[in-house]
C-alpha positions as CSV (number, residue, x, y, z in Angstrom):
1,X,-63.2,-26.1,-45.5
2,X,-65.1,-27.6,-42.8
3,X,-64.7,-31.9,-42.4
4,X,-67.2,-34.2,-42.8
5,X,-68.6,-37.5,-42.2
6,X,-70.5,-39.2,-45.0
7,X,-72.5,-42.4,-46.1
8,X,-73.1,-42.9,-49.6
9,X,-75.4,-46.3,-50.9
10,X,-76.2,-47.8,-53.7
11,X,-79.7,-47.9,-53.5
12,X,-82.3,-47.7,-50.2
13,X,-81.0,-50.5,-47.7
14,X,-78.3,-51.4,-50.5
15,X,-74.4,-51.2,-49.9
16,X,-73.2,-48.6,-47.9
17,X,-69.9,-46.5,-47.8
18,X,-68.8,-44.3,-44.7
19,X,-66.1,-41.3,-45.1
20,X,-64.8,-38.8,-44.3
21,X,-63.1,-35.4,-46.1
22,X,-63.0,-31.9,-45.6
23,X,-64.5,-31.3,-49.4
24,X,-68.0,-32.9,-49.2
25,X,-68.6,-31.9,-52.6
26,X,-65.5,-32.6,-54.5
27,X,-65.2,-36.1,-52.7
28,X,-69.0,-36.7,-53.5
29,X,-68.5,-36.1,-57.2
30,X,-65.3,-38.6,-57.4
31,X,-67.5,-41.0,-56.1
32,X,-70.0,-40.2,-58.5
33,X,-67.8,-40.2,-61.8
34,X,-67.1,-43.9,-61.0
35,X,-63.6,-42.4,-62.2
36,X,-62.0,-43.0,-59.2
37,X,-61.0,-47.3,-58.6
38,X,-62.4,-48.5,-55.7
39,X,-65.0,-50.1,-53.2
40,X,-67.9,-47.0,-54.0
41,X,-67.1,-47.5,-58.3
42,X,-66.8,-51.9,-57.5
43,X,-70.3,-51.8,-56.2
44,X,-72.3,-48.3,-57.8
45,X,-72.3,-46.4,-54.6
46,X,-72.7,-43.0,-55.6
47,X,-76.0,-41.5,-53.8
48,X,-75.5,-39.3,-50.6
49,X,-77.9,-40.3,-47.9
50,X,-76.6,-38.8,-44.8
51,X,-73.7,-36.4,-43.3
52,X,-72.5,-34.8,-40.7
53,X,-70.4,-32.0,-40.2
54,X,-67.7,-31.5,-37.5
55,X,-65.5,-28.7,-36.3
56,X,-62.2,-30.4,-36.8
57,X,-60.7,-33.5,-38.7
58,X,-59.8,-34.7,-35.7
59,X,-63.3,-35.0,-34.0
60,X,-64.2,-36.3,-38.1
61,X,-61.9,-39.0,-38.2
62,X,-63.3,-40.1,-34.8
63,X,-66.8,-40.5,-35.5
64,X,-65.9,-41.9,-39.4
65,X,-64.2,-44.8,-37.3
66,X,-67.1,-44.9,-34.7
67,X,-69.8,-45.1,-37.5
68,X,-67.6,-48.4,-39.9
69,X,-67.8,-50.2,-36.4
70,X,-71.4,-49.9,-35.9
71,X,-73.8,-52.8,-37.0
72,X,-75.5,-52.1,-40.3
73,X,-78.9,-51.7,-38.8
74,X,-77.6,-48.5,-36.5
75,X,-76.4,-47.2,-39.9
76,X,-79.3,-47.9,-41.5
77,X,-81.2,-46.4,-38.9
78,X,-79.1,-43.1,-38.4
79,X,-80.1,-42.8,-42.3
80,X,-83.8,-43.4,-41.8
81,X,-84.2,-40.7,-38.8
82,X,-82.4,-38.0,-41.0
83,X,-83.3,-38.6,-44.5
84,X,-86.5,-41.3,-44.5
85,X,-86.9,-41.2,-47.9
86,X,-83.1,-41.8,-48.7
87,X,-83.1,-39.0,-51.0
88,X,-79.9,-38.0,-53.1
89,X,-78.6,-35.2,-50.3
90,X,-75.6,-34.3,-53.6
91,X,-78.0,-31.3,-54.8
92,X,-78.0,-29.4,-51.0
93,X,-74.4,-29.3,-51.0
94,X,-74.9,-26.3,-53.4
């Protein structure tokens, strides 16, 4: 399984979540059920707006701790030059 990076929102411009796991779609899908206690089931974030994938956890983990740093209007702007329409990216995992 190949890591990734992740952001997951609420809504467009609502709260966002940044992660990181080597099963994108398995770790999506907790996040979805609301099943799982936590920050993304506290505050409904369950849609995925952005990812990225890397070549090794390592190099994941990295950019997962480079990305929580960053303002919120980076973020929000990494989001809006890769999926503009904040679309619900869940269905192209498959």
């Amino acid at each position: 399984m190949q890591p990734f990076v992740y952001i997951l929102a609420s809504k467009r411009n609502g709260t966002l979540y940044t992660g990181v796991t080597s099963d994108l779609a398995g770790r999506v899908s907790q996040h979805r059920s609301g099943n799982v206690p936590g920050f993304t089931a506290r505050y409904g974030v369950r849609t995925l707006v952005y990812f990225e994938q890397h070549v090794s956890m390592d190099s994941a983990i990295r950019r997962e701790r480079q990305v929580k740093k960053w303002r919120r209007r980076w973020k929000l702007e990494m989001i809006e030059r890769h999926n503009p329409r904040w679309h619900d990216l869940y269905a192209h995992l498959f």
